[in-house]
C-alpha positions as CSV (number, residue, x, y, z in Angstrom):
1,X,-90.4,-80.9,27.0
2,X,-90.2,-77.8,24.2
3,X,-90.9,-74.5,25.7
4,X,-91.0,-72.7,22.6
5,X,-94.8,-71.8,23.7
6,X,-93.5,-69.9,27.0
7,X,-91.0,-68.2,24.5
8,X,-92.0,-64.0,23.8
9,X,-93.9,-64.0,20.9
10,X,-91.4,-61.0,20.2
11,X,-88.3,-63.5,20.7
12,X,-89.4,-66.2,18.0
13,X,-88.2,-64.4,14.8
14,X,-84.6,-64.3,16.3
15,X,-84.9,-68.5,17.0
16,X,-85.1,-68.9,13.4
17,X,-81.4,-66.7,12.3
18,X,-79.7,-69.3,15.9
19,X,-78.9,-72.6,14.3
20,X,-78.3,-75.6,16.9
21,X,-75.4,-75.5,18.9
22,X,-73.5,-79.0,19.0
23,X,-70.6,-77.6,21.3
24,X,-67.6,-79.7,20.6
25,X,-63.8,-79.7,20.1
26,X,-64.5,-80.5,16.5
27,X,-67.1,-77.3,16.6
28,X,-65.6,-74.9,18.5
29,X,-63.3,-73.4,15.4
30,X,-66.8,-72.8,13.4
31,X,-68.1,-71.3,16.7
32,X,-65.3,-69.2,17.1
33,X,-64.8,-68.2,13.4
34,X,-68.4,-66.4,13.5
35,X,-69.0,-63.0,12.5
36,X,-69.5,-60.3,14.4
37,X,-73.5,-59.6,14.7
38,X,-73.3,-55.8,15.6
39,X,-72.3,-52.6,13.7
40,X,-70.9,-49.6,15.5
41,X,-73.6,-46.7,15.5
42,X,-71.4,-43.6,13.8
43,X,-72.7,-40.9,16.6
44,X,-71.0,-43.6,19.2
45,X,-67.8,-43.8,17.3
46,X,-67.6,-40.1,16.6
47,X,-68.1,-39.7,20.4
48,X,-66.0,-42.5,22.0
49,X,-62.2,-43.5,21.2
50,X,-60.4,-46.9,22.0
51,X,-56.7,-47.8,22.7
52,X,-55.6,-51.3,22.7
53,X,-53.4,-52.0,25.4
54,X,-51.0,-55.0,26.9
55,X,-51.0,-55.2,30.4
56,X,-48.9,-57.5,32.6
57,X,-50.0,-61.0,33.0
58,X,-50.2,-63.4,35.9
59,X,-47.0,-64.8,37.1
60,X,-45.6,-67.0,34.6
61,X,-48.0,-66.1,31.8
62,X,-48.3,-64.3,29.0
63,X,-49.4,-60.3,28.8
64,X,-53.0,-60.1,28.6
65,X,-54.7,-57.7,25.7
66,X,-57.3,-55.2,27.1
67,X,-59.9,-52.7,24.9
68,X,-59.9,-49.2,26.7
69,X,-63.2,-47.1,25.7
70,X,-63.4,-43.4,26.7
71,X,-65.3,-40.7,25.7
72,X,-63.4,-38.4,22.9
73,X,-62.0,-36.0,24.9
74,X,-63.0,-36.6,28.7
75,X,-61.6,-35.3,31.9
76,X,-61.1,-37.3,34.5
77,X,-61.0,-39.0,36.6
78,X,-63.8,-41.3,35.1
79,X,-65.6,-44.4,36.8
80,X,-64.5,-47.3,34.8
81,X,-66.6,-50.6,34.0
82,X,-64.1,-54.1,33.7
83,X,-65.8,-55.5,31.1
84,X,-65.7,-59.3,30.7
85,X,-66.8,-61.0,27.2
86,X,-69.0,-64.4,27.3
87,X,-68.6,-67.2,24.9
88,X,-69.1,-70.0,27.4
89,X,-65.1,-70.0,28.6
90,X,-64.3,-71.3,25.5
91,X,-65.3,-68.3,22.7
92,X,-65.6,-64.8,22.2
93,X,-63.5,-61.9,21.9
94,X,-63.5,-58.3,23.5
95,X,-63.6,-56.8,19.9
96,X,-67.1,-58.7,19.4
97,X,-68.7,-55.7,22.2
98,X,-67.1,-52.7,20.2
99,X,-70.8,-51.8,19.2
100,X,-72.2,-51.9,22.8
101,X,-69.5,-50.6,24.9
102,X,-68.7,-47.7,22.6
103,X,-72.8,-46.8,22.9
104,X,-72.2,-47.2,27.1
105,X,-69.6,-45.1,26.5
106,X,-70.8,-42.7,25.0
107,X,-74.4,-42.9,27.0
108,X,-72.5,-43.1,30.7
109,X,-69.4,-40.5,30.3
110,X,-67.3,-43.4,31.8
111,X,-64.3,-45.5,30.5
112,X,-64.7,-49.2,29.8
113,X,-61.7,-51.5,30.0
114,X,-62.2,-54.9,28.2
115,X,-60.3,-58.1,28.9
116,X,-59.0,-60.7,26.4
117,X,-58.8,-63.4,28.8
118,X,-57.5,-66.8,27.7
119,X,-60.0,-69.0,26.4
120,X,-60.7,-72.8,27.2
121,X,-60.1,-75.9,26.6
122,X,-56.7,-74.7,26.0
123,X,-56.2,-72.8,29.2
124,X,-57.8,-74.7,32.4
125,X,-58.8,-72.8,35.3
126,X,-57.6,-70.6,36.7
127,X,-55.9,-69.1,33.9
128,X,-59.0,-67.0,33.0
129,X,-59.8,-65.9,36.4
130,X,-56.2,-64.9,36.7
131,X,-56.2,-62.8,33.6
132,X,-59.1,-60.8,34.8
133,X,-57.4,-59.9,38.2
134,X,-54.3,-59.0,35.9
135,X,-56.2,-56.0,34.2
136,X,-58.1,-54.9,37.5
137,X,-54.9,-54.5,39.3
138,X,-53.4,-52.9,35.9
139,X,-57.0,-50.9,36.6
140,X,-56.0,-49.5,39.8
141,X,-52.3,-49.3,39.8
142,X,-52.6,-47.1,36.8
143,X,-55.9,-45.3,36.9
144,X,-54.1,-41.8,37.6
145,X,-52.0,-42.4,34.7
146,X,-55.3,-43.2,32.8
147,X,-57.6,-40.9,34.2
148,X,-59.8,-43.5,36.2
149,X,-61.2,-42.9,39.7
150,X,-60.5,-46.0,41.3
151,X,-62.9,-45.7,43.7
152,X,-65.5,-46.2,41.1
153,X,-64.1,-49.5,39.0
154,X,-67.2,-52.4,38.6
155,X,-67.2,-55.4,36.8
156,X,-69.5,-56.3,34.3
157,X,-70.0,-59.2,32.1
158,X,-72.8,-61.4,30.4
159,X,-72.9,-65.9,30.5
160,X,-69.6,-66.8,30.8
161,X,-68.1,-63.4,31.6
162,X,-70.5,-62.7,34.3
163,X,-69.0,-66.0,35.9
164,X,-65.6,-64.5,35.4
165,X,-67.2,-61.2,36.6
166,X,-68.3,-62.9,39.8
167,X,-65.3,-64.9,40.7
168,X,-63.1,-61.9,40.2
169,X,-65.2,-60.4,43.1
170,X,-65.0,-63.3,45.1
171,X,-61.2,-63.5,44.6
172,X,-61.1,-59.2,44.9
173,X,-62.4,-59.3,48.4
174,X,-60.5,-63.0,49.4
175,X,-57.1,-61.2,48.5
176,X,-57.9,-57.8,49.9
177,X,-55.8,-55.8,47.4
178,X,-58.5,-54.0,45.3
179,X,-62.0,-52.8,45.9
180,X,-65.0,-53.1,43.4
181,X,-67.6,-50.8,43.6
182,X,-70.3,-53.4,42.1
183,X,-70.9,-56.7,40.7
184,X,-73.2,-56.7,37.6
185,X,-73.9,-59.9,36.0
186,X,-76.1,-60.6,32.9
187,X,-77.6,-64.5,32.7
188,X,-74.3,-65.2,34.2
189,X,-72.7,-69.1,34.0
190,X,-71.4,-69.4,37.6
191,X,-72.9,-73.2,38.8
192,X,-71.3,-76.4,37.2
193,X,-73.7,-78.5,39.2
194,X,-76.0,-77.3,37.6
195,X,-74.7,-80.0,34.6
196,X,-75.4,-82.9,36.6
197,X,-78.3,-81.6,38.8
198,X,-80.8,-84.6,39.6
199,X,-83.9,-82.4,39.0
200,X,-83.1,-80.5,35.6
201,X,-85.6,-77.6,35.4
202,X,-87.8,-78.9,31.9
203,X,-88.0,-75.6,30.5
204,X,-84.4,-73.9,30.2
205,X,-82.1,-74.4,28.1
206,X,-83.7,-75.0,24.8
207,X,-82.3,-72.1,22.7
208,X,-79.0,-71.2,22.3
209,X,-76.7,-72.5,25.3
210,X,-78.0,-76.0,26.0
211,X,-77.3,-78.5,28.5
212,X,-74.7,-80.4,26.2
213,X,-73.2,-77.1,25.3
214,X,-72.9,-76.4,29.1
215,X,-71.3,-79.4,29.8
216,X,-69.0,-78.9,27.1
217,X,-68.2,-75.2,28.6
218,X,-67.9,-76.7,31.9
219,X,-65.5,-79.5,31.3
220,X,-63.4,-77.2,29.5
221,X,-62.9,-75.1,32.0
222,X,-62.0,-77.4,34.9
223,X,-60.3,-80.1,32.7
224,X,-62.7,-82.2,34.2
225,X,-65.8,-83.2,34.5
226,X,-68.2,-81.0,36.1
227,X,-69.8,-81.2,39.2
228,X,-67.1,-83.1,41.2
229,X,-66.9,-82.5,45.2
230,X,-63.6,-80.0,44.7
231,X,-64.2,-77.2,42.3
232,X,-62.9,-73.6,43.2
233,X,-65.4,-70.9,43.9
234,X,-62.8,-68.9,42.0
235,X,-63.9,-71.0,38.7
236,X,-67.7,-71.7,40.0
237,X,-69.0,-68.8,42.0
238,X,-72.1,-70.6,43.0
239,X,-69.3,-73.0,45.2
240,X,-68.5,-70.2,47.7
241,X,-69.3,-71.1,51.2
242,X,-69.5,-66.9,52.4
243,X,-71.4,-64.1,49.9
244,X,-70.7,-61.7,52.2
245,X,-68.8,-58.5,52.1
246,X,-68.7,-58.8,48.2
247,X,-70.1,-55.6,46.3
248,X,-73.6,-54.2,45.2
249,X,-75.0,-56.6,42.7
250,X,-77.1,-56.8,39.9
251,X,-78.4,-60.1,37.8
252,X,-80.4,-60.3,35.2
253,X,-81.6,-63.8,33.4
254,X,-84.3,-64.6,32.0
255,X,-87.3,-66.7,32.7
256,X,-86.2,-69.5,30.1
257,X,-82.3,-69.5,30.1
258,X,-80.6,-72.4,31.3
259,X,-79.0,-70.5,34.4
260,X,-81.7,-69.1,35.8
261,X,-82.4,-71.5,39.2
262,X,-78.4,-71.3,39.2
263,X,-79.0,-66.9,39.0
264,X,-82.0,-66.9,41.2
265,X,-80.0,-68.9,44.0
266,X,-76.9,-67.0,44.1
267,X,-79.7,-63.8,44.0
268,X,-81.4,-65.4,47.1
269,X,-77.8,-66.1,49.1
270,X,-76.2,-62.9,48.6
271,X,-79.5,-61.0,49.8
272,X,-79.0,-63.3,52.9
273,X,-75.9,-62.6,53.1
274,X,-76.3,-58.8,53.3
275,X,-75.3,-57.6,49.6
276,X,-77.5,-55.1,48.3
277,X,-78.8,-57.0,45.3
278,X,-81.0,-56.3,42.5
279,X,-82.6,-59.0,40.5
280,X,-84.2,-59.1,37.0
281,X,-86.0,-62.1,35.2
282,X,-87.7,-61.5,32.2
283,X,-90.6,-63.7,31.3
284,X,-90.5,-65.5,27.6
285,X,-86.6,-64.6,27.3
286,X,-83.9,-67.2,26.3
287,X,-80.0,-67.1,26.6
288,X,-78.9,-64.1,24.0
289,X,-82.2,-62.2,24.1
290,X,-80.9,-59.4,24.2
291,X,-79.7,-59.7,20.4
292,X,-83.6,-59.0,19.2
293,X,-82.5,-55.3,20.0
294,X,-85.9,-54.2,18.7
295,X,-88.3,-56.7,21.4
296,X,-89.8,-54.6,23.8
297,X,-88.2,-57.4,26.5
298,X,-84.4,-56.3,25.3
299,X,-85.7,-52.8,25.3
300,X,-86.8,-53.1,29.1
301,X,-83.6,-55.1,29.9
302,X,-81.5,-52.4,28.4
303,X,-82.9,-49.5,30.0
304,X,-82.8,-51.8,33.4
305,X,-78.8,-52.3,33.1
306,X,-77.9,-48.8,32.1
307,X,-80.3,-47.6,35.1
308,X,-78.3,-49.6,37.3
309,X,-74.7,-49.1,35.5
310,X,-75.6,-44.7,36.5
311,X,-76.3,-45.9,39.5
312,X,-72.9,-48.1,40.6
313,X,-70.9,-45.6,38.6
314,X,-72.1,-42.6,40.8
């Protein structure tokens, strides 16, 4: 059933730039190959500087390659956002959010650290997971060397990377070594039943990440088909058994994306289980809105996340 009728009037003009996504092995090069949408604004890179780092890996892998955004010229210590990319586990790069986190940056007089993780098909869970945890221990074991207070270090990331984002908190509290101070996920993909649920909602997942591509994602990950009776909650957050004791949250999705029963649950069991939550869903808005900068529905989610990003940095 099309739901291009329930789409924002606002949002249709960006439908028309997204060709279809047929998410395969034979694909994924083109999908990865893709330009960069976003320019940096000049005021934000006058303002901001960034260092590219190599931080140690997990045990037995390689180094992992983190983006560290500051303001030109800060003193610390500064609160400090983990930054996660999307690209549903299989695409994306931290350089693709240069534009975004050196604005944030800029906008939020904190320091963003952003993670290359390694990317599926060609590393399985839980190499990705594992990478995260790499740079938020590097985070705290070094945040008086780089001027961060450690007591304010969040994670953040959008689709893919806020599933990331949300199994590094699970796996932050589970191994007791490092504290986040919140938990803010945009549309983020964290439920691999979701692929094979009996009931699929009729009017997600049109635009932009489809059930195919999700499947794709999925299997990718887990080297195996999703929706199987033992996936980690470390790889699928939606799988953990206990929400509780994790940090302040924040989700936003919107009303037509693909994840949003999948958002709206987690949303429902971590208010349940006592996590101060905060939950967004914007009517007429697809996977990606946000990249019609100029719809008054990106303009609303924006303000919303940097309203809540002051508020878990403070």
């Amino acid at each position: 059933m099309s739901s291009r009728h329930l789409v924002d009037p606002q949002l249709l003009p960006l439908l028309e730039t997204i060709p279809p996504l047929n998410l395969s092995a034979q694909s994924l090069p083109a999908m990865r190959a893709r330009p960069v949408m976003f320019q940096v604004n000049p005021k934000d890179l006058e303002a901001t500087e960034q260092e590219i780092r190599t931080v140690p890996g997990p045990a037995g892998a390689p180094d992992v390659e983190v983006l560290v955004y500051r303001p030109r010229g800060a003193a610390g210590p500064l609160p400090c956002i983990l930054h996660i990319h999307g690209g549903g586990y299989v695409a994306g790069d931290a350089r693709g959010n240069e534009a975004t986190h050196r604005s944030m940056v800029a906008d939020l007089g904190c320091a963003i650290v952003s993670v290359n993780y390694r990317l599926a098909p060609e590393t399985v869970f839980p190499g990705a997971v594992e990478d995260c945890y790499a740079a938020l221990a590097w985070i705290m074991g070094e945040a008086s060397a780089l001027g961060f207070d450690p007591a304010r270090v969040g994670v953040m990331g959008e689709s893919a990377g806020g599933g990331l984002a949300a199994a590094l908190a699970l796996l932050a509290r589970d191994r007791g070594e490092h504290a986040l101070a919140f938990q803010h996920l945009i549309y983020p993909m964290i439920d691999d039943r979701t692929c094979v649920a009996a009931e699929p909602h009729p009017y997600v997942g049109e635009f932009v990440w489809t059930p195919q591509a999700n499947r794709f994602g999925w299997t990718s990950l887990l080297g195996q088909a999703p929706g199987g009776p033992d996936v980690s909650p470390y790889a699928a957050a939606a799988r953990a058994s206990d929400l509780s004791r994790l940090p302040p949250t924040y989700i936003a999705t919107g009303a037509l994306d693909l994840f949003v029963e999948e958002n709206l649950e987690y949303a429902r069991r971590l208010i349940r289980a006592g996590v101060p939550t905060e939950l967004h869903v914007y009517p007429g808005a697809f996977h990606g809105f946000q990249w019609a900068a100029q719809s008054d529905v990106a303009r609303q989610a924006a303000r919303d996340t940097r309203a809540a990003l002051k508020k878990g940095l403070a």
